[in-house]
C-alpha positions as CSV (number, residue, x, y, z in Angstrom):
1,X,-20.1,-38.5,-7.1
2,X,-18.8,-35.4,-6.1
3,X,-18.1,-33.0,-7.8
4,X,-15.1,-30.1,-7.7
5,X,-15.1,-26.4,-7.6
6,X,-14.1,-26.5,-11.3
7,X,-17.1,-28.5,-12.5
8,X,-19.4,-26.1,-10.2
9,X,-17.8,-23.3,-12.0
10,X,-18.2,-24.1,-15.4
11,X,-22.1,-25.5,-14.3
12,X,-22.2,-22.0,-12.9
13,X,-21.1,-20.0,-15.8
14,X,-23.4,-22.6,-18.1
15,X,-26.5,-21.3,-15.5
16,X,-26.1,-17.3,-15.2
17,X,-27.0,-14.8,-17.9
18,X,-23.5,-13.9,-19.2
19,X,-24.8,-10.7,-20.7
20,X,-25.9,-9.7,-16.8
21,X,-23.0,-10.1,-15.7
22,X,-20.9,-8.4,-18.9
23,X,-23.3,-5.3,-18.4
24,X,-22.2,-5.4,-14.3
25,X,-18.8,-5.6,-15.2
26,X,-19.0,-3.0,-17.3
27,X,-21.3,-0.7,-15.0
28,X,-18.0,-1.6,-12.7
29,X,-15.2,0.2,-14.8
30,X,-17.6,2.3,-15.7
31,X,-17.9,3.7,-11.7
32,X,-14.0,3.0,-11.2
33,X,-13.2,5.6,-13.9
34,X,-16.1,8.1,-12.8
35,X,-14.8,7.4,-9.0
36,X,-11.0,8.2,-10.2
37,X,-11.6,11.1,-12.9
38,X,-13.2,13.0,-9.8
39,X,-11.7,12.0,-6.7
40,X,-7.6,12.9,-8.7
41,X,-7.9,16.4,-7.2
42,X,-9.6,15.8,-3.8
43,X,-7.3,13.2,-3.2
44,X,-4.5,14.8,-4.2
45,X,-4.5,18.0,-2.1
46,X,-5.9,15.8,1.0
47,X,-3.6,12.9,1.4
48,X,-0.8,13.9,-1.4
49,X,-1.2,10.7,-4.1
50,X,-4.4,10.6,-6.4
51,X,-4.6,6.8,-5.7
52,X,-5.9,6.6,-2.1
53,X,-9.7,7.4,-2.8
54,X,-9.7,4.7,-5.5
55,X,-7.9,1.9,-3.7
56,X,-10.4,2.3,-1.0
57,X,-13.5,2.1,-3.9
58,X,-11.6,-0.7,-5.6
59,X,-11.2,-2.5,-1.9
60,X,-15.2,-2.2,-1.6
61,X,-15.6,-3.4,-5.1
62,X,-13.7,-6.5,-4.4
63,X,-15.4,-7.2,-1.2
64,X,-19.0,-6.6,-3.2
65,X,-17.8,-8.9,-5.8
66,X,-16.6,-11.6,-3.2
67,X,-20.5,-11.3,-1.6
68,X,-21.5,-11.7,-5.7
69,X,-19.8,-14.5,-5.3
70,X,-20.7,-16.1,-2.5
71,X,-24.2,-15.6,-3.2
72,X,-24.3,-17.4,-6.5
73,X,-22.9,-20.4,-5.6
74,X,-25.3,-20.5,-2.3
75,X,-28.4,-22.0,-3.6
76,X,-32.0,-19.9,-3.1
77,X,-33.5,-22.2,-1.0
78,X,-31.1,-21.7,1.8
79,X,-31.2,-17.7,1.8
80,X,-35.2,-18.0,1.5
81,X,-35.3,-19.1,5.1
82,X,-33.5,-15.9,6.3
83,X,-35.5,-13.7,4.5
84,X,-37.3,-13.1,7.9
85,X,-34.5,-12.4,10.2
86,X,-33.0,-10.3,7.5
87,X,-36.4,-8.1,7.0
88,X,-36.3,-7.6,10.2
89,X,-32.6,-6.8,10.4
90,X,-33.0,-4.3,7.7
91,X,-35.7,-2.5,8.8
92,X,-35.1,-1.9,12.3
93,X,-32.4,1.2,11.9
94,X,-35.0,3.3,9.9
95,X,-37.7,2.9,12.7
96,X,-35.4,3.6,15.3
97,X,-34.3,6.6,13.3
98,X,-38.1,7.9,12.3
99,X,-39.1,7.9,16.0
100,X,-36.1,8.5,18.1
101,X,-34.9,11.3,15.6
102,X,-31.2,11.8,14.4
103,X,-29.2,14.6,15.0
104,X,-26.8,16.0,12.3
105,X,-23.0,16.8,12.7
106,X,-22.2,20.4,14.1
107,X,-26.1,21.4,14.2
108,X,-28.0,19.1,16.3
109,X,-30.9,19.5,15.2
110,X,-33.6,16.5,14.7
111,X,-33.9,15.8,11.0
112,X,-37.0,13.3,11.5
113,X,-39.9,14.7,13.8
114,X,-41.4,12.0,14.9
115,X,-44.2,11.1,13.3
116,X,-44.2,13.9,10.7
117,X,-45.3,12.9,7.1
118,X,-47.3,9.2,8.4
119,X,-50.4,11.4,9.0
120,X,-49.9,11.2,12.4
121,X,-49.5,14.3,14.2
């Protein structure tokens, strides 16, 4: 039998920890009013409307919820076979940056010696 998007969602809702997700929803509007209340000025003087900073903030929020969402309804088996691949993913900017070394904007300098702090050098 299958089964619609409606029947998933309400066996979804029936599955999740509805006070988890009340307290991230809250967390949420929580960060939209902290992101709004001090982004008004900056805004303001740099593109001339106080809105711009948050539309951006509320366009990543909807994209982060969409990913939420996607990622509920995928079942854990399926992820746990990427788990490699994404490991791998994830950790190969922060070794390139610990042994290349980084330069900052305007001073150049390396910010990460490398090897410095490993016990090392």
């Amino acid at each position: 039998m299958k089964t619609t998007w409606r029947a998933r969602l309400a066996q979804a809702v029936r599955e999740y920890d509805l006070v988890l997700l009340g307290c991230m929803a809250i967390l949420a509007m929580v960060g939209v009013l902290m992101i709004y209340s001090a982004t008004t000025p900056l805004s303001d003087r740099l593109y001339g409307t106080s809105w711009i900073l948050l539309r951006n903030h509320l366009l990543h929020l909807t994209v982060g919820l969409g990913a939420l969402a996607i990622g509920m309804f995928v079942p854990y088996s399926h992820w746990k076979r990427w788990v490699p691949l994404a490991l791998l993913i994830c950790r190969a900017p922060p070794t390139w940056w610990r042994f290349r070394g980084c330069s900052t904007r305007g001073s150049g300098t390396r910010w990460a010696a490398p090897g410095a702090g490993c016990g090392w050098a």
